[in-house]
ZALUMGU-261240 format. One record per residue (C-alpha): chain; x, y, z. Coordinates in steps of 0.001 Angstrom, whole numbers. Layout:
# ZALUMGU-261240
[atom "A", [X, Y, Z]]
...
# end
This chain:
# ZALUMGU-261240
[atom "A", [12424, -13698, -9315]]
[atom "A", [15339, -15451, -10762]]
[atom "A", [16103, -17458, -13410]]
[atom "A", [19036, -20334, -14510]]
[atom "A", [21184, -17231, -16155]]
[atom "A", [21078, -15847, -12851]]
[atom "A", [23103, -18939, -10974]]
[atom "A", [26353, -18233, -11561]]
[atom "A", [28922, -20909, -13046]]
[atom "A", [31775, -19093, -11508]]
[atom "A", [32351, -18829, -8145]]
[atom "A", [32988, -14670, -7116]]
[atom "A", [34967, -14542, -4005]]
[atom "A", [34572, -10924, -2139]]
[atom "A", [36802, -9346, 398]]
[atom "A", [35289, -9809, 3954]]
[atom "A", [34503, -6472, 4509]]
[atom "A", [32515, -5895, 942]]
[atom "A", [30209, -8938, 2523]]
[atom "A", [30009, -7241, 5692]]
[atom "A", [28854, -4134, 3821]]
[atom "A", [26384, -5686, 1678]]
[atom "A", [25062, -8218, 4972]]
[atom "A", [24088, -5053, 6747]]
[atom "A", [22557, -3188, 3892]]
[atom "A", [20131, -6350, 3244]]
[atom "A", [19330, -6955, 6500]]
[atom "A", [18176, -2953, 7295]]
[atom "A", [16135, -3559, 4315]]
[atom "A", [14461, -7187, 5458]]
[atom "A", [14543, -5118, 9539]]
[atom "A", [12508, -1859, 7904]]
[atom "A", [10451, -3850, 5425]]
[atom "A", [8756, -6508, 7756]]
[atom "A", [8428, -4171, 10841]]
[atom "A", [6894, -1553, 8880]]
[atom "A", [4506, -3217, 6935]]
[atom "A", [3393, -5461, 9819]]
[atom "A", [2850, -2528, 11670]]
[atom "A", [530, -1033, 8567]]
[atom "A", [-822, -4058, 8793]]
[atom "A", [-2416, -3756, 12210]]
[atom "A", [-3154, -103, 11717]]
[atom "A", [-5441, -1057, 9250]]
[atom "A", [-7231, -4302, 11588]]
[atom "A", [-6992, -2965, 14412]]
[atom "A", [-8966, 344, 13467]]
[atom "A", [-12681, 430, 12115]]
[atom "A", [-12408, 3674, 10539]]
[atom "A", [-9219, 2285, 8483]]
[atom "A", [-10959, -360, 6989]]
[atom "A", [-12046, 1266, 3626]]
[atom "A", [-11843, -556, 15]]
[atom "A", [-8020, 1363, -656]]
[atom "A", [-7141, 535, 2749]]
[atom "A", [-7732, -3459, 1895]]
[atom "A", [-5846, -2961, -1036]]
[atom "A", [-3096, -1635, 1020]]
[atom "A", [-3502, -4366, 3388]]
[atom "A", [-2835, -6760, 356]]
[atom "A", [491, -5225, -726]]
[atom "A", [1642, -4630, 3029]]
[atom "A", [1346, -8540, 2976]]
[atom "A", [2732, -9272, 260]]
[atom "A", [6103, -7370, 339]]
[atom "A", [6106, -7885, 4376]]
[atom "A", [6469, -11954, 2807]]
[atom "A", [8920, -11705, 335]]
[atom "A", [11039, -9670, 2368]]
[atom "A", [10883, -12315, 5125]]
[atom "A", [11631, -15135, 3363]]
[atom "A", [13418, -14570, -222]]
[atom "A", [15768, -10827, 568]]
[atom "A", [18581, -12920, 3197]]
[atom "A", [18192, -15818, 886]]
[atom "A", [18607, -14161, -2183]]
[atom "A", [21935, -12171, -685]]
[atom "A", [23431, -15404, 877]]
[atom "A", [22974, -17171, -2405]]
[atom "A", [23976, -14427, -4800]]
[atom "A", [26967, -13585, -1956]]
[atom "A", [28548, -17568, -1829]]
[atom "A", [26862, -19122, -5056]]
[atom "A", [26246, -21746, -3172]]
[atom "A", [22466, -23478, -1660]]
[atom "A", [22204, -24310, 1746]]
[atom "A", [18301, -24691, 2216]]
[atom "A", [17122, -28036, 257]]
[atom "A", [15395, -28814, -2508]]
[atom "A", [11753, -27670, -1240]]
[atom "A", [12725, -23985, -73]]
[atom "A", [14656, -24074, -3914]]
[atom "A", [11296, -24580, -5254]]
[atom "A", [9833, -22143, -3289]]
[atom "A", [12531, -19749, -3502]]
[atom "A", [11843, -19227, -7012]]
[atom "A", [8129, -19078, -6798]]
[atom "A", [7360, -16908, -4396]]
[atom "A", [8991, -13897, -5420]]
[atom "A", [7021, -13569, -8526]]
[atom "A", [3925, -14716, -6714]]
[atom "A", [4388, -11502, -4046]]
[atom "A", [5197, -8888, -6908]]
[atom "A", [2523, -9872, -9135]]
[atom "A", [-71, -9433, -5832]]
[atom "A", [1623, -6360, -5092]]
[atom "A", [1725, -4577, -8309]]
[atom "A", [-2397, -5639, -9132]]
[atom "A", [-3357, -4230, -5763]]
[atom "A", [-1945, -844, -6352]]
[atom "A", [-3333, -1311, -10081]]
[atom "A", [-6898, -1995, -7879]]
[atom "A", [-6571, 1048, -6485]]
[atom "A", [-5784, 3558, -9398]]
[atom "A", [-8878, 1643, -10829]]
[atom "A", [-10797, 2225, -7563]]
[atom "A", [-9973, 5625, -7380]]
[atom "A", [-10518, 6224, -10873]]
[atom "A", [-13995, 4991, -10368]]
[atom "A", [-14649, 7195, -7059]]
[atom "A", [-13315, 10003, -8887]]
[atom "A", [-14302, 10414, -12592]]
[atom "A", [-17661, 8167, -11877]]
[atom "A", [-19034, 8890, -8377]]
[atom "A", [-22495, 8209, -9216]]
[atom "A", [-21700, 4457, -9631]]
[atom "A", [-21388, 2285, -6806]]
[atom "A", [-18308, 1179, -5196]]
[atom "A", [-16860, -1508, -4751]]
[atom "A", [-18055, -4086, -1455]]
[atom "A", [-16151, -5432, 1312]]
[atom "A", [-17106, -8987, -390]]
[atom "A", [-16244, -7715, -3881]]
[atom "A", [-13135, -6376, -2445]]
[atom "A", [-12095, -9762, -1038]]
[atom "A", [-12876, -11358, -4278]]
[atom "A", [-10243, -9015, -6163]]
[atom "A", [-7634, -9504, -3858]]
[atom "A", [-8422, -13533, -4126]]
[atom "A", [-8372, -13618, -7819]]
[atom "A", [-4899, -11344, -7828]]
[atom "A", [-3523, -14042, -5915]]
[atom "A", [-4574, -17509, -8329]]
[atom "A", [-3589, -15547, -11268]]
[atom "A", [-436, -14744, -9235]]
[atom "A", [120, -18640, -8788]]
[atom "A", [-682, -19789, -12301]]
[atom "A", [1782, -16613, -14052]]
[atom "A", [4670, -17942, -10933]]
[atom "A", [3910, -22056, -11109]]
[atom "A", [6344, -23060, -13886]]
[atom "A", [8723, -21730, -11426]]
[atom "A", [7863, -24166, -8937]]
[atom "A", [7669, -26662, -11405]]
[atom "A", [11056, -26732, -13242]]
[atom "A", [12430, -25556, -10119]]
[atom "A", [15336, -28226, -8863]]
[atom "A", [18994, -28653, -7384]]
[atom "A", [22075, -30287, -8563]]
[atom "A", [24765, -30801, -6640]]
[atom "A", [28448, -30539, -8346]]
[atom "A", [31807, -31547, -6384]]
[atom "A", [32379, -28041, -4670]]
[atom "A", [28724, -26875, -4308]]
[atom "A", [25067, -27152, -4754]]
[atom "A", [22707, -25179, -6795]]
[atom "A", [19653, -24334, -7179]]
[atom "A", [18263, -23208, -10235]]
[atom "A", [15359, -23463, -13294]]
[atom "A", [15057, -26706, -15124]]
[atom "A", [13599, -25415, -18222]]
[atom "A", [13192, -27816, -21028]]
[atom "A", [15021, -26024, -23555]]
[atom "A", [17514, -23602, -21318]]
[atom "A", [18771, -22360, -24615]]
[atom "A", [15630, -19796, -24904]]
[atom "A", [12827, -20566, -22417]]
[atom "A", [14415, -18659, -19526]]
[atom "A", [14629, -15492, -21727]]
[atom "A", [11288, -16013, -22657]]
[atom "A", [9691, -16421, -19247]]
[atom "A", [11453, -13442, -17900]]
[atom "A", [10067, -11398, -20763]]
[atom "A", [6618, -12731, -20337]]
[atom "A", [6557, -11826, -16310]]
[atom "A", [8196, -8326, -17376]]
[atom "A", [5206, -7670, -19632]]
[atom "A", [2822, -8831, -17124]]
[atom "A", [3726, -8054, -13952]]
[atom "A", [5877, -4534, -14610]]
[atom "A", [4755, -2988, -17924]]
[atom "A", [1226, -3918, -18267]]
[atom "A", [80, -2747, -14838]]
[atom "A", [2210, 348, -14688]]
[atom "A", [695, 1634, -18542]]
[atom "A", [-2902, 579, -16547]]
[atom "A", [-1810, 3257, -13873]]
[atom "A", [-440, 5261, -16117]]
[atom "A", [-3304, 6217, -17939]]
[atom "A", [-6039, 5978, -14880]]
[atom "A", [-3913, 8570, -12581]]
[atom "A", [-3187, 10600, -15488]]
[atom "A", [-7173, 10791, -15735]]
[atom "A", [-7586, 11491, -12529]]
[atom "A", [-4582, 13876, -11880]]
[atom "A", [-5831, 16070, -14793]]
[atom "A", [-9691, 16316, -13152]]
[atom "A", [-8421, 16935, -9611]]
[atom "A", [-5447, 19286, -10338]]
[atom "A", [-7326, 20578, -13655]]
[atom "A", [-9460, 23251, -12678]]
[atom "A", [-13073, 23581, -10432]]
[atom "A", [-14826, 20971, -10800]]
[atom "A", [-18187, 22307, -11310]]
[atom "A", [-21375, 22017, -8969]]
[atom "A", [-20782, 21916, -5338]]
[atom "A", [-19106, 25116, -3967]]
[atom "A", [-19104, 24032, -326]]
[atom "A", [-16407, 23423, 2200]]
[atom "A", [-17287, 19876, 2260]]
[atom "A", [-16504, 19747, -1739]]
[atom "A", [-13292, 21389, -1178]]
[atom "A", [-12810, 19306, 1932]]
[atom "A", [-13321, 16035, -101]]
[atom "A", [-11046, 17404, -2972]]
[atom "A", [-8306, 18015, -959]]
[atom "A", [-8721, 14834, 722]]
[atom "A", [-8875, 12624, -2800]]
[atom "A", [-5474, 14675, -3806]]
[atom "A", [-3852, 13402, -917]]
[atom "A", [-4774, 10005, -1711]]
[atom "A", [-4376, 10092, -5242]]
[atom "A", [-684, 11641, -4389]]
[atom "A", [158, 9401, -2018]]
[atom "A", [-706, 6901, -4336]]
[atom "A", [1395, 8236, -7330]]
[atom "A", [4630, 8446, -5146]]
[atom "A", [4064, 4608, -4554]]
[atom "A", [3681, 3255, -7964]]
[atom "A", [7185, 5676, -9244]]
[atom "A", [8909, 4438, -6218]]
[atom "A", [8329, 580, -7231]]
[atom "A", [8667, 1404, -10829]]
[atom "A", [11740, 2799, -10475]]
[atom "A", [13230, 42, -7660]]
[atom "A", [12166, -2775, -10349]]
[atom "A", [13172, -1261, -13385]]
[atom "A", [16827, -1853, -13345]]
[atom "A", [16639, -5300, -12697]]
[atom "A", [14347, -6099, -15356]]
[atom "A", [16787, -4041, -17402]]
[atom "A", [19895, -6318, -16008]]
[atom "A", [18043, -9308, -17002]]
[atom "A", [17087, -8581, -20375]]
[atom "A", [20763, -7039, -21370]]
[atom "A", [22119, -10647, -19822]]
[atom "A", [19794, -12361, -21870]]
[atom "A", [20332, -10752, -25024]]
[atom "A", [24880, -10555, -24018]]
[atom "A", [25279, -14021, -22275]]
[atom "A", [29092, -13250, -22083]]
[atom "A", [28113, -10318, -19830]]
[atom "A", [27983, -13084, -17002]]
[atom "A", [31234, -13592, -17050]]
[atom "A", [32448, -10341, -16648]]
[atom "A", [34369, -9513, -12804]]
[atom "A", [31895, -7217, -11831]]
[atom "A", [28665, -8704, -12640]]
[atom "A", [28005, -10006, -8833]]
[atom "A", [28234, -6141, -8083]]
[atom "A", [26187, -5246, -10072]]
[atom "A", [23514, -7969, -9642]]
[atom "A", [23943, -7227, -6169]]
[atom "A", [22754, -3273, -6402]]
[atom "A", [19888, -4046, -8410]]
[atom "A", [18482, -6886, -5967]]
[atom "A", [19161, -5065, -3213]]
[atom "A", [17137, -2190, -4848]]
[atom "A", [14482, -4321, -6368]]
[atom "A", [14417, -5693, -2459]]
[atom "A", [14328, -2256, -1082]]
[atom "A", [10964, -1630, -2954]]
[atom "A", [8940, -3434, 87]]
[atom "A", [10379, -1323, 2428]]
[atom "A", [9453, 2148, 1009]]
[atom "A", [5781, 1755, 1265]]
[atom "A", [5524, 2436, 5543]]
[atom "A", [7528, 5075, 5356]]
[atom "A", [5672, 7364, 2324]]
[atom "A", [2369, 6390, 4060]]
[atom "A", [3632, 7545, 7665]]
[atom "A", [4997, 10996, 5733]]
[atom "A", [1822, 11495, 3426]]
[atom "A", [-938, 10165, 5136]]
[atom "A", [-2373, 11587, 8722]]
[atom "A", [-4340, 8767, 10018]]
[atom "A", [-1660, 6137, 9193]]
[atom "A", [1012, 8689, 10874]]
[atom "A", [-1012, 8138, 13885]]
[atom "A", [-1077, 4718, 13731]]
[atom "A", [2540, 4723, 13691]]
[atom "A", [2842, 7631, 16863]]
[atom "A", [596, 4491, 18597]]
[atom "A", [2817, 1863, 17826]]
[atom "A", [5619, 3766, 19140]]
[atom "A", [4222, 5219, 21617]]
[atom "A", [6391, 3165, 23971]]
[atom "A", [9508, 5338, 23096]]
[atom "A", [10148, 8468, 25197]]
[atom "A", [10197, 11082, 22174]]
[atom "A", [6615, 9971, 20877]]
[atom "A", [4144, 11435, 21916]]
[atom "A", [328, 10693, 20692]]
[atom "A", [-2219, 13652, 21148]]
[atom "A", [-5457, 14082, 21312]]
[atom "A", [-5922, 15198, 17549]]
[atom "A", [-3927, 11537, 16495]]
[atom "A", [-6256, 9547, 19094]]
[atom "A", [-9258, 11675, 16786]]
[atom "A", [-8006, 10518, 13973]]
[atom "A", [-8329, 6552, 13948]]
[atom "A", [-11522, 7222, 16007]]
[atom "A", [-14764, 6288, 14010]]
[atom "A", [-17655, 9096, 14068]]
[atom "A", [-20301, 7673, 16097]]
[atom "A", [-23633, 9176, 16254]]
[atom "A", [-25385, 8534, 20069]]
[atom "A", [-29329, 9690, 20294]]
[atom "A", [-30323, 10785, 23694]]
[atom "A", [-33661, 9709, 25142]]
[atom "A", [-34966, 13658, 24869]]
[atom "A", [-36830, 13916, 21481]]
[atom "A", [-35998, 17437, 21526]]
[atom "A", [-32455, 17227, 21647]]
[atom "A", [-28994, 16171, 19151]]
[atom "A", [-26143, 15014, 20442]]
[atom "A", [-22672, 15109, 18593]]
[atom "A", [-19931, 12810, 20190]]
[atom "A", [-16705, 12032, 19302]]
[atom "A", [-14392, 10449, 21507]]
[atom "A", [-14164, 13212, 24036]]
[atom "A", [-15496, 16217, 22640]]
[atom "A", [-19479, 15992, 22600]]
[atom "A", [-21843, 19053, 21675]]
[atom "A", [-25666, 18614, 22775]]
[atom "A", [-27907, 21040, 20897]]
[atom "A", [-31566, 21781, 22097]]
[atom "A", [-33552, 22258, 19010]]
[atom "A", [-37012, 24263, 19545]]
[atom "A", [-39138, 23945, 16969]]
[atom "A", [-41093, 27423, 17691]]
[atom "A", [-37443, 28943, 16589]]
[atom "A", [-37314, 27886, 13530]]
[atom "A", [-33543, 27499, 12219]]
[atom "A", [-32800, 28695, 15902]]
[atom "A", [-31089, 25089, 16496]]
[atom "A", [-28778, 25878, 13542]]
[atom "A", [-27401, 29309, 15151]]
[atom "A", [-27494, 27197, 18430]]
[atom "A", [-24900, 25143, 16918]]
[atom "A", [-23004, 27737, 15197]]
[atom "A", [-22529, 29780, 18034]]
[atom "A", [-21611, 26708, 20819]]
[atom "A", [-18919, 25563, 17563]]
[atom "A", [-17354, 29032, 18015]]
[atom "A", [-16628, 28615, 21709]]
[atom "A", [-14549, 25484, 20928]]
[atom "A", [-10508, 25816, 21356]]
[atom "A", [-9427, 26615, 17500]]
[atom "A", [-7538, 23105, 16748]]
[atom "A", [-10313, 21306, 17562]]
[atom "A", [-13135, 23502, 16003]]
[atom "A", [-10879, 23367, 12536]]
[atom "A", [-11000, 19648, 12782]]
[atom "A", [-14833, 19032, 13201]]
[atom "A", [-15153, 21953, 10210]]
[atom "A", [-13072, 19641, 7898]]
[atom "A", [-14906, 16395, 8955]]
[atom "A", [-18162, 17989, 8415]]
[atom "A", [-19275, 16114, 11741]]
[atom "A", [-23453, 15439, 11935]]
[atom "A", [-26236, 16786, 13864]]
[atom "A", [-28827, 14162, 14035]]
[atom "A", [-32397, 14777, 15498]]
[atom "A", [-33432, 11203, 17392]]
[atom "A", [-37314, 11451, 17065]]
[atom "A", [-37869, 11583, 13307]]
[atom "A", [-36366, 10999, 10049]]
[atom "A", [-36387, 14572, 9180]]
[atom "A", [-32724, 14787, 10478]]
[atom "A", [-30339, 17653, 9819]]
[atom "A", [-26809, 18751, 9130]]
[atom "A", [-25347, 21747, 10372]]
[atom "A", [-25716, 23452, 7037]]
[atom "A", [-29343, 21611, 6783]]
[atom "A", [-28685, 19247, 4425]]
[atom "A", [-29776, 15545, 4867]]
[atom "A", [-26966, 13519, 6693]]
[atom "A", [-25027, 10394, 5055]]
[atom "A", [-25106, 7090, 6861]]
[atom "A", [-21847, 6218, 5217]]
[atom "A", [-19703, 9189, 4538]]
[atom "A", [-17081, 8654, 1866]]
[atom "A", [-13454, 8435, 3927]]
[atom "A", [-10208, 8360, 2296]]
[atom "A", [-7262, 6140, 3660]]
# end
């Protein structure tokens, strides 16, 4: 995301060892960022039960910062480090557009999900959103990322001087459209969204953390509560984290723009250094708080490295990126309970009454403690195979789609 006032005129020269410094501080971040959110990325493909409407969303942003990492963060350094272009005209043009492109589709898809959740949350009666509707948010972040980044691509050119090529913006007035631009994409693309999340979490913080909810009293309500705090959490830590990575260098950029001298001063590559590498660092925080937050994508990432000799992937991680599948037997008397390798078959008498329920009870008891806990909290299904009177444990009619949180 750079403008003409960002292409120096003067040509910094830095001791070899304050490159060296700043070369290995950009690459960890490109290293982290694209490992960690390709690996999020196949988390969420490769497992069925990941594959929920925040998860998408998710999916979206992994995308888009595992991009701009990979092909604008060694750029940006090598530019900003010798003020000089070595790629062309074509990567110039796309060099400038992109960047805005990927942070306008990341910021809208965690906006999507504070309005998802919001929905879930403080409207649960109304239906969510589709797999198809889903794709058709993420698809519309991405054209209105195009149009808000095109002028970009546009004005976008090089010019090559005795010493050195540049590339840079080609606005028609360079006295004030630059300024103007980059105040347009901060309203759009940092304070808009964030005042959006703002408010919805705010909403949502206040009726999770608030007080009891009132109506359902049951361990699957409190199960479900805790589970949406975790989310909504999880999700909080994101949006600061990016807020606060961006926020200097939209301050940098509007203090330049308002003091043109400023980019004169000695230490101005410095400083525009430190806030591109920490605007750059943003897509490379994301893995990490999802890995430390978020149990089923900690999993994920004990799979992925399972290869190294101090990871080790139990049973209870394997359980966790397993999908509950329901398998009737061919008795008509009988439920059967599977999942992955734990499987409870209950005989259900119908001269006993509610006999099948203390059945169940009583053969959940025997389990080992870890993994009794872990059915309790999943509220796992007892479903009878020859009618459609079918049962919970508790009696209550079983979900087809139970409501899982990423």
């Amino acid at each position: 995301m750079r403008s003409s006032r960002a292409l120096w005129c003067i040509h910094f020269v830095q001791p070899p060892w304050r490159v060296a410094l700043w070369s290995v501080a950009y690459s960890f971040v490109l290293a982290v960022a694209v490992f960690g959110n390709l690996i999020v990325i196949w988390i969420i493909l490769a497992h069925k039960r990941m594959r929920t409407v925040t998860n998408y969303f998710l999916l979206n942003l992994a995308f888009s910062d595992a991009s701009m990492a990979a092909f604008n963060t060694l750029i940006n350094f090598v530019y900003a480090t010798h003020g000089e272009w070595y790629f062309g005209k074509a990567y110039c043009k796309f060099h400038n557009f992109f960047p805005v492109t990927s942070v306008f589709a990341s910021i809208y898809s965690m906006t999507a999900i504070a309005v998802d959740r919001y929905m879930a949350i403080i409207h649960p009666l109304k239906p969510r959103l589709s797999a198809k509707a889903t794709t058709g948010v993420i698809v519309c972040i991405w054209s209105l990322a195009v149009v808000l980044a095109f002028p970009l691509c546009y004005f976008s050119t090089t010019k090559t001087l005795p010493r050195r090529t540049l590339c840079y913006v080609a606005w028609p007035r360079m006295a004030d459209d630059p300024f103007m631009y980059h105040i347009i994409v901060t309203v759009l693309v940092y304070v808009l969204p964030l005042v959006v999340m703002g408010i919805t979490y705010t909403i949502v913080g206040v009726t999770l953390w608030g007080g009891e909810i009132p109506g359902d009293s049951s361990d699957n309500y409190h199960g479900q509560l805790r589970a949406k705090r975790k989310v909504v959490k999880m999700m909080i830590i994101v949006v600061v984290t990016f807020a606060l990575c961006w926020l200097p260098f939209h301050v940098y950029f509007i203090v330049t723009g308002l003091n043109k001298p400023l980019n004169k001063w000695k230490y101005i590559q410095q400083v525009y250094l430190s806030v591109l590498w920490l605007a750059m660092s943003s897509t490379m925080y994301n893995p990490i708080i999802y890995c430390c937050l978020n149990s089923r994508f900690r999993a994920g990432f004990k799979r992925a490295f399972r290869w190294c000799p101090f990871i080790k992937v139990s049973s209870y991680d394997e359980l966790e990126l397993r999908s509950t599948r329901l398998h009737p037997t061919r008795q008509s008397s009988m439920y059967t309970l599977s999942r992955m390798d734990t499987t409870m078959v209950v005989v259900y008498d119908p001269a006993e009454g509610d006999g099948g329920a203390a059945i169940a009870s009583g053969r959940k008891s025997s389990l080992p403690s870890r993994k009794r806990s872990y059915i309790t909290s999943r509220q796992s299904e007892i479903v009878r195979c020859n009618g459609s009177n079918a049962k919970t444990q508790n009696g209550a009619a079983p979900s087809a789609h139970p409501e899982e949180f990423s």
